[in-house]
N, C-alpha and C positions, 0 to 999 in steps of 0.2 A: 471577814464578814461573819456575824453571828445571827444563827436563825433557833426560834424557839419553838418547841413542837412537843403539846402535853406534858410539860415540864423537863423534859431532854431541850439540851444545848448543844450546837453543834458549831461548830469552828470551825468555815469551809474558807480554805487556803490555795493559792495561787500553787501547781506545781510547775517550777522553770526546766526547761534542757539542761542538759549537763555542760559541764564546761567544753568538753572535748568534741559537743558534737555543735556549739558555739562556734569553738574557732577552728574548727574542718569547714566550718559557712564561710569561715572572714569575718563574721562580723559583731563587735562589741557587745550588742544586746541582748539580751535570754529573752525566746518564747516562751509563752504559756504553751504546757503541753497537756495540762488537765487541770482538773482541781480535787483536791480531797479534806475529808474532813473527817476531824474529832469529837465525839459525841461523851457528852457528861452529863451527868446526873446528879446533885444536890454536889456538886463537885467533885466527882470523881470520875476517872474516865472510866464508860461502858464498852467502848469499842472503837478503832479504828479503821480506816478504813483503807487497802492496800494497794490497789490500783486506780490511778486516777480518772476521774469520770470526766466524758466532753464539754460542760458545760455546767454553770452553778446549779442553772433549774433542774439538769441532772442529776445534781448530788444533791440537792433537797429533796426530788423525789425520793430516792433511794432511801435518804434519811428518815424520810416519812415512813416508808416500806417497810423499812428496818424495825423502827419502834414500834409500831403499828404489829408488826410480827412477833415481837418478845413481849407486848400487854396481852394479844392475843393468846401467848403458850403459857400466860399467870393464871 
């Protein structure tokens, strides 16, 4: 999914389980265990983001947050 926010781009992606804690389950499928995203600017990446957040609207807010805090300290 791609969200626009005063010209930052952010790239908020599905994080799955690992394989190993898959099949300790049994079972074939990967959960979502968060979501995180990458943030660019006229193409380039500004920052990434290293722990996954519980839900998209969460990592849009943050992303909001984020930018919103580095226009703030220009």
């Amino acid at each position: 999914m791609h969200y626009v926010y005063k010209g930052f781009r952010a790239m908020i992606l599905p994080e799955m389980e690992s394989t190993e804690s898959r099949l300790a389950r049994g079972d074939w499928r990967s959960q979502i265990v968060g979501y995180r995203y990458t943030a660019r600017y006229r193409g380039r990446i500004s920052f990434c983001v290293d722990s996954p957040l519980p839900t998209v609207d969460d990592a849009i807010t943050d992303f909001q947050n984020r930018i919103d805090a580095i226009l703030d300290s220009l």
